[in-house]
N, CA and C of each residue as an Amber inpcrd file, in Angstrom:
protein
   495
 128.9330000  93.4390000  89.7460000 128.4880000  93.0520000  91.0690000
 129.1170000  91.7050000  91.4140000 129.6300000  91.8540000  92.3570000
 130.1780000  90.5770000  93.0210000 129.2650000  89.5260000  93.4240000
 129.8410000  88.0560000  93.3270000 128.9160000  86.7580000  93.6500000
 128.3390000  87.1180000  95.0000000 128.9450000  87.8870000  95.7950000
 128.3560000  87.8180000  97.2990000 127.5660000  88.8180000  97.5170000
 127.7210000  89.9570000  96.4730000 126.7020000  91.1770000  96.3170000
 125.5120000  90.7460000  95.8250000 125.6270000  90.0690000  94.5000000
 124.2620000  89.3120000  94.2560000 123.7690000  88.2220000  94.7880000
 124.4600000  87.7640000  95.6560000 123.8980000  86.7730000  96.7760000
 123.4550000  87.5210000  97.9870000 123.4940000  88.6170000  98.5600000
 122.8880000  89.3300000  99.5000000 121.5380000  90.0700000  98.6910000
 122.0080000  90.8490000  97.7900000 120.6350000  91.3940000  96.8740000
 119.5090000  90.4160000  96.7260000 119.2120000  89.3410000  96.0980000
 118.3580000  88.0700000  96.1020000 118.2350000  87.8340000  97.5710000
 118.7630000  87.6580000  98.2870000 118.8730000  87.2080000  99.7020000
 117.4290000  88.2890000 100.0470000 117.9430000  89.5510000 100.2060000
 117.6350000  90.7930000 100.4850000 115.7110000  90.8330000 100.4530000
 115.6690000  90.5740000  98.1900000 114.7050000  90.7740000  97.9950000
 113.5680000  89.8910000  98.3700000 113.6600000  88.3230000  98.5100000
 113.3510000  87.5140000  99.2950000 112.5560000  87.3640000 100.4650000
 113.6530000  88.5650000 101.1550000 112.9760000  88.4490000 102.3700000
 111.8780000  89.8600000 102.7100000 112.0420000  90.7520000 101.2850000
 110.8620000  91.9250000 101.6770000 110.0470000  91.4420000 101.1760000
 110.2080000  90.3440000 100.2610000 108.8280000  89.5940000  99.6200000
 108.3040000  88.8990000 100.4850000 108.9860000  88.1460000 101.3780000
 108.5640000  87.0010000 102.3700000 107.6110000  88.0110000 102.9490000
 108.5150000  89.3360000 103.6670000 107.8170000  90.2270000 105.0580000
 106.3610000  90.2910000 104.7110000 106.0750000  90.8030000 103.2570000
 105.0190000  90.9680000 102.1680000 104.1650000  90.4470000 102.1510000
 104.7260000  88.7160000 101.8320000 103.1940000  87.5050000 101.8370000
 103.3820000  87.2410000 103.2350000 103.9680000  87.3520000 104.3590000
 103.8240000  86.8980000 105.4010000 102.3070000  87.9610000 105.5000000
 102.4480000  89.5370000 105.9250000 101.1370000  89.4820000 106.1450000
  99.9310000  89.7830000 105.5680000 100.6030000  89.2460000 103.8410000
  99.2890000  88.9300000 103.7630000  98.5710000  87.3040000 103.7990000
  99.4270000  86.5440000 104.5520000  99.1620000  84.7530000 105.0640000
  98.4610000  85.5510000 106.2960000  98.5950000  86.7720000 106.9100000
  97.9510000  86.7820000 108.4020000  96.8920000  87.3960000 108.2070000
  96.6230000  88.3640000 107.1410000  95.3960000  88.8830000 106.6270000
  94.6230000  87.4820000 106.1640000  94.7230000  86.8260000 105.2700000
  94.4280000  85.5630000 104.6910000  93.5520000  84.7020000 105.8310000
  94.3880000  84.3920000 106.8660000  93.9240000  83.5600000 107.9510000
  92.6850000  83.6820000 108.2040000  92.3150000  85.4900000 108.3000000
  90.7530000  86.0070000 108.6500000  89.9420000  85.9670000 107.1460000
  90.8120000  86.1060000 106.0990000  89.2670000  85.7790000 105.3140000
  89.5790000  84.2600000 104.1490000  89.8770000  83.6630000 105.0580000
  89.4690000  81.8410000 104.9970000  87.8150000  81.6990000 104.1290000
  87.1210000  82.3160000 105.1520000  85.5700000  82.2900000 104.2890000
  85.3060000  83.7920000 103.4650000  85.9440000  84.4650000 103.0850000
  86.0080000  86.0890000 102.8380000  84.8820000  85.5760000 101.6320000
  85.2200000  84.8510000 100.6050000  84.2100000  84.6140000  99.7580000
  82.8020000  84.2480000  99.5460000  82.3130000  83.6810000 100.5260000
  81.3350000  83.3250000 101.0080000  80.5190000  84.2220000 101.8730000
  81.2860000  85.1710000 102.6070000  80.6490000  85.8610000 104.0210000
  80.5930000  87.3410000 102.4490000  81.3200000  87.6200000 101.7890000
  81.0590000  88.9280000 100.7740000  80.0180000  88.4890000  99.8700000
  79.9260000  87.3460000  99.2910000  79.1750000  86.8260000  98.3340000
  77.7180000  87.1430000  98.6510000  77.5470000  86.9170000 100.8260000
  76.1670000  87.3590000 101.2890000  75.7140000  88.5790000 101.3380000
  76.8350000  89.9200000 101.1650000  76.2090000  91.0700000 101.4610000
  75.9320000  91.9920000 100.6150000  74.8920000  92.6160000 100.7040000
  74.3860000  93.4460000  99.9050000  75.5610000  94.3190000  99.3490000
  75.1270000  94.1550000  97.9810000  76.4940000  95.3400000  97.4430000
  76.0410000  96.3680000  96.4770000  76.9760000  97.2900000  96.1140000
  77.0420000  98.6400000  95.2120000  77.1840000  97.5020000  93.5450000
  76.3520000  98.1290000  92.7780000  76.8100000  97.7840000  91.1640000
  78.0390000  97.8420000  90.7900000  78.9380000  98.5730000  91.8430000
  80.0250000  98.7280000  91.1040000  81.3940000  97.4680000  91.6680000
  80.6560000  96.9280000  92.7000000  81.6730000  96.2720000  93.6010000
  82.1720000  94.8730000  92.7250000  83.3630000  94.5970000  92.9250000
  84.1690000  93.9050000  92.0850000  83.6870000  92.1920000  92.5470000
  84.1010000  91.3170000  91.3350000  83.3740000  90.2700000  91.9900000
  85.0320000  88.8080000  92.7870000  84.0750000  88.1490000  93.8200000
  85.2660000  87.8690000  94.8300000  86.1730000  87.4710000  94.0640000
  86.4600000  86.9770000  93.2500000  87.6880000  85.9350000  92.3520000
  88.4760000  87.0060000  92.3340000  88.3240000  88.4260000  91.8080000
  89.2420000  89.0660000  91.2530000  90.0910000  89.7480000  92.5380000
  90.0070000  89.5700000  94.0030000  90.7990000  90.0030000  94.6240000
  92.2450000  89.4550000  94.9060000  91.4400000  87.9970000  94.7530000
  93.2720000  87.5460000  94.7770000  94.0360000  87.6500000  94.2370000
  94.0480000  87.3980000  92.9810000  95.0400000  87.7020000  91.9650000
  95.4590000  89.4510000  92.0170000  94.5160000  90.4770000  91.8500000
  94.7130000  91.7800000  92.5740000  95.9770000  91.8950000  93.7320000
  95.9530000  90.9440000  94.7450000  96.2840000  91.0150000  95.8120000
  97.7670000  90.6340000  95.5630000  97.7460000  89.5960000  94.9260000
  98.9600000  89.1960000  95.2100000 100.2930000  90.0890000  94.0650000
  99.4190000  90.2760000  92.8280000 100.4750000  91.4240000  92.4070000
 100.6310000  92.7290000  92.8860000  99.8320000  93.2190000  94.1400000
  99.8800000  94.2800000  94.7430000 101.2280000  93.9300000  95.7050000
 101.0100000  92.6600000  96.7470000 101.9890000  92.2120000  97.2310000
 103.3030000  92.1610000  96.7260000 103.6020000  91.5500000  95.4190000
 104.8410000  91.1190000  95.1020000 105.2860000  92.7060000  94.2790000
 104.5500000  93.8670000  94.3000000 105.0080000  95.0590000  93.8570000
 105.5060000  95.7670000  95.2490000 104.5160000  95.0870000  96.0510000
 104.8780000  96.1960000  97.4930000 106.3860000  95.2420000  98.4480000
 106.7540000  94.3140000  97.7450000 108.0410000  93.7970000  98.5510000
 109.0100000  94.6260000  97.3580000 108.9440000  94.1460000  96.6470000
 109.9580000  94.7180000  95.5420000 110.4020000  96.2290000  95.5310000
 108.8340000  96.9280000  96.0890000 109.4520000  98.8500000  95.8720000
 110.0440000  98.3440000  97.3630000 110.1390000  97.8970000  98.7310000
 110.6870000  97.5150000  99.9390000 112.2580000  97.2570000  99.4980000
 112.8520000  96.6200000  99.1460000 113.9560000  96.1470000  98.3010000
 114.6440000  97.3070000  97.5540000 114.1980000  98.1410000  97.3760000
 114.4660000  98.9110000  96.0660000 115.2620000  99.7560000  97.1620000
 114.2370000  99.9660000  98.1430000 114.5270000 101.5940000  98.8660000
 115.8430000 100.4830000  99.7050000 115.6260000  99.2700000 100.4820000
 116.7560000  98.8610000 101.5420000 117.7060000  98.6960000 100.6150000
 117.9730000  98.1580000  99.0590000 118.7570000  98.1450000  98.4390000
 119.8700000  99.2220000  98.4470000 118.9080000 100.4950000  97.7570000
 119.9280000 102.0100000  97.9050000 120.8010000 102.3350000  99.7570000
 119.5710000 102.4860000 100.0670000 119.8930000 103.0530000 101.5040000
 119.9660000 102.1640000 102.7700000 119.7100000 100.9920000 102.6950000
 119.5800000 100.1460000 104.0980000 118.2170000 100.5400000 105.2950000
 118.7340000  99.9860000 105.9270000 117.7590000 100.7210000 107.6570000
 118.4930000 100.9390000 107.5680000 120.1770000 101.7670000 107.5910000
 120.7080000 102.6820000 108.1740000 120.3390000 104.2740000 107.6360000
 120.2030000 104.2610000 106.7410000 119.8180000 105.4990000 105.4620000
 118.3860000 105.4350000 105.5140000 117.5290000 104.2180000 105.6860000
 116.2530000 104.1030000 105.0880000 115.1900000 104.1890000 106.0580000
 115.5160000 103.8930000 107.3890000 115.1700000 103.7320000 108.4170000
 113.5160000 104.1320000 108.7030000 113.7930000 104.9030000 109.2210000
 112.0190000 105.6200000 108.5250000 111.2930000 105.0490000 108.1180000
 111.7010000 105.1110000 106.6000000 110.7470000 104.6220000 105.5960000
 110.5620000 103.2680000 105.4640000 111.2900000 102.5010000 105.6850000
 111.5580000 101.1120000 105.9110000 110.3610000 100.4840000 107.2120000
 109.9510000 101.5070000 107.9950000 109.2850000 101.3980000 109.2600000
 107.5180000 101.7730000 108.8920000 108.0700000 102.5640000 108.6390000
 106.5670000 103.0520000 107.8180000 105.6790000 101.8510000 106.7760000
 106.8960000 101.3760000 105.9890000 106.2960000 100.1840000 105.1900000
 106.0250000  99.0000000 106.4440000 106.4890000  98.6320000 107.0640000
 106.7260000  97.5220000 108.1830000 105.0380000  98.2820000 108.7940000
 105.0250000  99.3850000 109.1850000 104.0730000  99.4510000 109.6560000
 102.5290000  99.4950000 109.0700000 102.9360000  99.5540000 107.7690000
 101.6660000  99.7040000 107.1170000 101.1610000  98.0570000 106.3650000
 101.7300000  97.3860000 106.8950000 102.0080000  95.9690000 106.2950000
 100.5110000  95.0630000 107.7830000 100.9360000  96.0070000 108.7580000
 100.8340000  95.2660000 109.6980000  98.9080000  96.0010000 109.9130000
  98.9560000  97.4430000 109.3140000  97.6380000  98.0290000 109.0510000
  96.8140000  96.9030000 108.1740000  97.4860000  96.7020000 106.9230000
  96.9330000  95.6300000 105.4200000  96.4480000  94.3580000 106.3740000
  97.2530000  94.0210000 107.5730000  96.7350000  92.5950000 107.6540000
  95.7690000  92.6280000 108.4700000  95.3390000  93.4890000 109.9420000
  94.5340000  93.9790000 110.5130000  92.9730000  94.2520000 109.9710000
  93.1930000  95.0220000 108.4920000  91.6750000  95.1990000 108.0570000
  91.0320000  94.3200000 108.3940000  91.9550000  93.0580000 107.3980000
  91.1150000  91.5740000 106.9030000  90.5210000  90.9120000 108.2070000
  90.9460000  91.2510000 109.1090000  91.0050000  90.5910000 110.8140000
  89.1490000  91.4760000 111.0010000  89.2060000  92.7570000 110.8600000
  88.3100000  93.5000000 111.6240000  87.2390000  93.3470000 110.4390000
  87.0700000  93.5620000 109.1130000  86.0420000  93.2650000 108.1990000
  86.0480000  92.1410000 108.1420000  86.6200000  90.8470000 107.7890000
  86.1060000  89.2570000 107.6640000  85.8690000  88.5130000 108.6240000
  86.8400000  88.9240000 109.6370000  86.7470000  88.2080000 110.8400000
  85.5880000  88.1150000 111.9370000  85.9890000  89.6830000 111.7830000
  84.8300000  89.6240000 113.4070000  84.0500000  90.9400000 112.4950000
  83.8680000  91.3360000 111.2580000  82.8850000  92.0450000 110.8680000
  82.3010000  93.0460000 111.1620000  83.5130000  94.2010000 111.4980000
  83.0580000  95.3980000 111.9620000  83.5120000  96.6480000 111.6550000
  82.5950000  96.7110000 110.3800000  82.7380000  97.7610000 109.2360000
  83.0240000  99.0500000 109.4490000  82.5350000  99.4170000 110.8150000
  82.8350000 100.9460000 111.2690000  84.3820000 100.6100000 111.7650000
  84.9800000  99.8570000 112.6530000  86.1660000  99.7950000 112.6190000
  87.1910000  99.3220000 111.5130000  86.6240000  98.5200000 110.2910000
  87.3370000  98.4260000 109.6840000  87.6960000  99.9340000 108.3050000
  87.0240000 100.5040000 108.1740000  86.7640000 101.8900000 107.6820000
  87.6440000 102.7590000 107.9970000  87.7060000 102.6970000 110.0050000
  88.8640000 103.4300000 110.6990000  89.7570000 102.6240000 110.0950000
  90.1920000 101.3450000 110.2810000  91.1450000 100.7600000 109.6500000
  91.7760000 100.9360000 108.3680000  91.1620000 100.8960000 107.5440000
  91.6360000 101.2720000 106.0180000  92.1720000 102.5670000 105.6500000
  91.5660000 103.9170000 106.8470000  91.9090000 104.9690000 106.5790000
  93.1190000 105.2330000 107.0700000  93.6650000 104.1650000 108.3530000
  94.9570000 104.4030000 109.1660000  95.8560000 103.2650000 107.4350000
  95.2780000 102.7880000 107.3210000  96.0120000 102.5370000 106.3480000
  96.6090000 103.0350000 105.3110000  95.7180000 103.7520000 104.4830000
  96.0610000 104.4690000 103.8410000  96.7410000 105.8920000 104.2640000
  96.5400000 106.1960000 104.8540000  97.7220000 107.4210000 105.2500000
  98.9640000 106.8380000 105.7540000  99.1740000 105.4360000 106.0410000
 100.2860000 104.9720000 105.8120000 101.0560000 104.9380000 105.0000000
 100.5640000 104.1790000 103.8140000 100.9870000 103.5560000 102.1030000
 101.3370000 105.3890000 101.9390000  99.9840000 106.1210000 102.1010000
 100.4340000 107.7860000 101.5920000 101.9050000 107.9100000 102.2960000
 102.0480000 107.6420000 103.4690000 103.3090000 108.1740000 104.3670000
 104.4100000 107.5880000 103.6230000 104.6080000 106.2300000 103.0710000
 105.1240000 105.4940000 102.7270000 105.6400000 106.0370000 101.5410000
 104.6520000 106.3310000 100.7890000 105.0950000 106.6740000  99.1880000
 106.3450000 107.9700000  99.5020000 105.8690000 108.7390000 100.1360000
 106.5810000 109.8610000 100.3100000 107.7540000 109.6880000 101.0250000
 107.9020000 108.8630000 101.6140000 109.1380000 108.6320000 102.8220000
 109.9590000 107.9510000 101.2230000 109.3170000 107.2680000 100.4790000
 110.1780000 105.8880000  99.8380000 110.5820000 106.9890000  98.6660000
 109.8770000 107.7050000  98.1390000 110.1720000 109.2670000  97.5180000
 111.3410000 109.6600000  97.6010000 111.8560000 109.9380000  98.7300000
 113.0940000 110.7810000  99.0790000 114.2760000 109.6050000  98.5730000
 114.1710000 108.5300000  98.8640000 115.1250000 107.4150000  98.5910000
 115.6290000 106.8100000  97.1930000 113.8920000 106.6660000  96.5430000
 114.1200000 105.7580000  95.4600000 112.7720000 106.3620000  94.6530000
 112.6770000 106.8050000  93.7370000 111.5450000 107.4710000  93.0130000
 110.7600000 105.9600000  92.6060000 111.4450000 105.2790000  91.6880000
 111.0300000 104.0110000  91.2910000 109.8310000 103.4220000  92.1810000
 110.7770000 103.0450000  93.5460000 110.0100000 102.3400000  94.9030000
 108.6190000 103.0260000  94.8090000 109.2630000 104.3840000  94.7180000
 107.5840000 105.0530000  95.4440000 106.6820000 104.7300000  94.4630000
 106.8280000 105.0620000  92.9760000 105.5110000 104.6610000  92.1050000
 105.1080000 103.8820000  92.2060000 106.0630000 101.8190000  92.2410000
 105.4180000 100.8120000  92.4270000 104.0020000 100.8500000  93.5800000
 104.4070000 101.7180000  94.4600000 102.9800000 101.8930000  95.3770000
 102.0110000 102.3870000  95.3660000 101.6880000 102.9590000  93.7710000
 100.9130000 104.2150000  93.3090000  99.7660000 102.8570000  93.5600000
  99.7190000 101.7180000  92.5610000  98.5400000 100.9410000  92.4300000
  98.0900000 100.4510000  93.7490000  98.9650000 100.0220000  94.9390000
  98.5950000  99.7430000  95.9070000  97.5300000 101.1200000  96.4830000
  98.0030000 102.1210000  96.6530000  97.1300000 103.1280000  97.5500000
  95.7830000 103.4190000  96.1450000  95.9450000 103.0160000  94.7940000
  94.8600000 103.1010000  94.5200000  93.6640000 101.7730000  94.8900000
  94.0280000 100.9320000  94.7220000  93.2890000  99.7210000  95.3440000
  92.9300000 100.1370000  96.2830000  93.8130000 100.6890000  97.7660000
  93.3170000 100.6230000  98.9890000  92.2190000 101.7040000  98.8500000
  92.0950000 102.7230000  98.3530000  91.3280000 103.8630000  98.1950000
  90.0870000 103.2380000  97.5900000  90.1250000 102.4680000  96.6100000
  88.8810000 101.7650000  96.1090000  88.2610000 100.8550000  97.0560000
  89.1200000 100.2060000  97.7690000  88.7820000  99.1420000  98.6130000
  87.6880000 100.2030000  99.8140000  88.6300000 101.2400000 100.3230000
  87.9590000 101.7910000 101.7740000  86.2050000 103.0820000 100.9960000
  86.5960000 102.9860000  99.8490000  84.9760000 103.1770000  99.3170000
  83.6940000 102.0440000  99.3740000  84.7450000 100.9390000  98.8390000
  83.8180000  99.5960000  98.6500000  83.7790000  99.4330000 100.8510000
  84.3550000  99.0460000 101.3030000  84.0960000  99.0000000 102.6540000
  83.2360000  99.9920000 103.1490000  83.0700000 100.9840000 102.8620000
  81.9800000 102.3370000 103.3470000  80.3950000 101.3130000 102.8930000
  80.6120000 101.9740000 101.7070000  79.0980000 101.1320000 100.5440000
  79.2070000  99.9080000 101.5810000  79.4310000  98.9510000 101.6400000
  79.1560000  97.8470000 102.5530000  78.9220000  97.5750000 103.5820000
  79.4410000  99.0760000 104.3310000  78.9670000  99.0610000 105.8060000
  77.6460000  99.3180000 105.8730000  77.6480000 100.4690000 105.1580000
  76.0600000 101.1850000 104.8420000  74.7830000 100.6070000 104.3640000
  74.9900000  99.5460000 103.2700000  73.9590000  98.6320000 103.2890000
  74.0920000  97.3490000 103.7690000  74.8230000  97.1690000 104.7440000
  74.4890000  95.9090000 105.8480000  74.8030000  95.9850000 107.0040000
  74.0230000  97.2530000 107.5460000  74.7400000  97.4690000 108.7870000
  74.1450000  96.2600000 110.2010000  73.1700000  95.1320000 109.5300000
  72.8700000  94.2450000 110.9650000  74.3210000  93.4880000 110.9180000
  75.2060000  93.2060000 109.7290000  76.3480000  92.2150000 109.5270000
  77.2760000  92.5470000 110.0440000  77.6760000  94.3420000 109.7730000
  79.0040000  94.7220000 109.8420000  78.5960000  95.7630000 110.7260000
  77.6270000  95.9820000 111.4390000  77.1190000  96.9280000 112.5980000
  78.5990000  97.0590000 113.5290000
């Protein structure tokens, strides 16, 4: 690989990582108090406790820029296009939840939310499938999180519905 090939590749991966933590800095914004406002609501025995989302989060993130990279690597948006859009769009679902559950606390829409989400990441895996097998598994843990997550968001709507009514 040439100096300027591996200077575009790094370049490349960089910036699906950036696209990555960018939204999750815009998800972030809305749960500023996420720890405090979850800490108050009634929960399931099984629900995870707040510390462990971040760290969760952010290796979900830096897996979900990297399978991004993998697929623009092989194929570009010219080849990748699609799928490349699909991730872009499901990036923009991930940051939205945090907006509609932390923010303004509204569990029945955030529920709809998580589910448009996840049939994204699903759309995603499969679009990134055709491209790059690799890409697509890195997203296996993401759509399992999100799947755990939009259970734990149900259970939470359900026993606090004056909060997240």
């Amino acid at each position: 690989m040439s100096q300027s090939s591996a200077a575009r590749q790094g370049l490349g991966l960089a910036a699906w990582l950036l696209a990555s933590f960018v939204a999750a800095a815009v998800g972030g914004l809305a749960s500023i108090n996420a720890a405090g406002f979850y800490g108050q609501l009634l929960q399931p025995a099984w629900a995870p406790p707040a510390w462990l989302f971040g760290p969760v989060w952010s290796v979900l993130f830096v897996l979900m820029g990297t399978s991004a990279w993998l697929v623009w690597r092989r194929k570009g948006f010219s080849g990748a296009g699609t799928a490349l859009k699909l991730y872009l769009a499901q990036l923009v679902a991930n940051a939205l939840w945090s907006w509609l559950f932390f923010a303004w606390h509204q569990g029945g829409l955030a529920l709809a939310g998580i589910a448009l989400l996840w049939l994204l990441i699903a759309g995603t895996i499969a679009a990134f499938w055709r491209h790059h097998q690799a890409a697509a598994l890195l997203l296996l843990p993401y759509l399992a999180w999100v799947s755990f997550a939009a259970a734990l968001n149900y259970s939470l709507w359900q026993m606090n519905p004056a909060v997240l009514g």
